[in-house]
C-alpha positions as CSV (number, residue, x, y, z in Angstrom):
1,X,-34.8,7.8,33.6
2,X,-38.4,6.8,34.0
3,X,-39.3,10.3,36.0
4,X,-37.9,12.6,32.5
5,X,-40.3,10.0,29.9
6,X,-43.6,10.3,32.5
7,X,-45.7,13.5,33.7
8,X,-46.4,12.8,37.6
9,X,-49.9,12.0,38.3
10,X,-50.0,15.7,40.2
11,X,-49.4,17.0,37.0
12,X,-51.7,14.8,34.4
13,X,-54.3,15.7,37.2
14,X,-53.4,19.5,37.2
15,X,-53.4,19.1,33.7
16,X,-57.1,17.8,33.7
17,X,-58.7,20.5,35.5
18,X,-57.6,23.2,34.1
19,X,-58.4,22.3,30.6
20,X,-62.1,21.2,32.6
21,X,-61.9,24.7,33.7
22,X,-61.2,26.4,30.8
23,X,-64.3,24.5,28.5
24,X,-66.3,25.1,31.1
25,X,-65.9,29.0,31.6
26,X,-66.3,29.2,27.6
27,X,-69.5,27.4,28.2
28,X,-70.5,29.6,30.3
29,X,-69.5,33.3,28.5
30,X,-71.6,31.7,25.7
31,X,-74.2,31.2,27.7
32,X,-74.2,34.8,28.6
33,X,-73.9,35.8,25.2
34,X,-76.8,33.6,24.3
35,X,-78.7,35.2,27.5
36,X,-78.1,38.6,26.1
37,X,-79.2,38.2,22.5
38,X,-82.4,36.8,23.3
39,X,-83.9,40.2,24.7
40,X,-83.0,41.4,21.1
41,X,-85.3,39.5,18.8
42,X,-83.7,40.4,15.8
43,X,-83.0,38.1,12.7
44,X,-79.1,38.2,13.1
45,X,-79.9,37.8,17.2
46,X,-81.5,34.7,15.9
47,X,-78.8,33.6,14.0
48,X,-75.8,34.2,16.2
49,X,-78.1,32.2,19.2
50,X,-78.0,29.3,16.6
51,X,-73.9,30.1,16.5
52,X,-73.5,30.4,19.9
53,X,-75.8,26.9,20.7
54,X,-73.7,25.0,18.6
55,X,-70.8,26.4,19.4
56,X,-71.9,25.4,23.2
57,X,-72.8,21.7,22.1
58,X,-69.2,21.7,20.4
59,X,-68.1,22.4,24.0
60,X,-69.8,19.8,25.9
61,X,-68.6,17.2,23.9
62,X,-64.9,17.8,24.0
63,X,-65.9,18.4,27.9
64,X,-67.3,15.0,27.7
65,X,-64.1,13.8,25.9
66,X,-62.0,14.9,28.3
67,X,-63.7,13.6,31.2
68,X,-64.1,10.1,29.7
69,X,-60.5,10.4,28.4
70,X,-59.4,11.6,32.3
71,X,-61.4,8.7,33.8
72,X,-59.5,6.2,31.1
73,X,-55.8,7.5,31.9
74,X,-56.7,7.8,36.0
75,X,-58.2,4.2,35.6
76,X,-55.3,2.7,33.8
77,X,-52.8,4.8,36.2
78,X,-54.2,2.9,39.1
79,X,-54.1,-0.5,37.5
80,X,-50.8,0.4,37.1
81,X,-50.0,1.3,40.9
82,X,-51.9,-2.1,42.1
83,X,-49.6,-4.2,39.5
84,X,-46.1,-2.1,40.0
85,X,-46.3,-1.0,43.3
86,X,-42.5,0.0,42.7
């Protein structure tokens, strides 16, 4: 009954790195969109760079989140193995 309640590891892991994957190529398109805007050195360029960075920081902090929250769950998962090997 266990296996219907509880994701497999395979999975949580899958799980992980796409949603790693996904921040990170959103980092990266804003990036290019910041990279583009700055030959342009109008106000509103100005203005959606200042978008576009915090946007970014928004990013790498749920990227942070979800590495600290993978490390917590893959941490606890092997406390769990070492305990209840069975």
């Amino acid at each position: 009954m266990q296996c219907f309640i509880k994701p497999p590891p395979e999975y949580m892991e899958h799980n992980f790195i796409c949603r790693q994957e996904a921040i990170l190529a959103a980092i990266s398109e804003k990036d290019s969109h910041i990279a583009l805007l700055e030959a342009a050195k109008t106000k509103k360029a100005r203005d959606d760079i200042e978008r576009l960075n915090n946007d970014k920081q928004r990013l790498n902090l749920r990227l942070k989140d979800l590495v600290s929250i993978e490390s917590i769950v893959m941490l606890t998962q092997n406390a769990r193995n070492i305990l209840l090997p069975y």
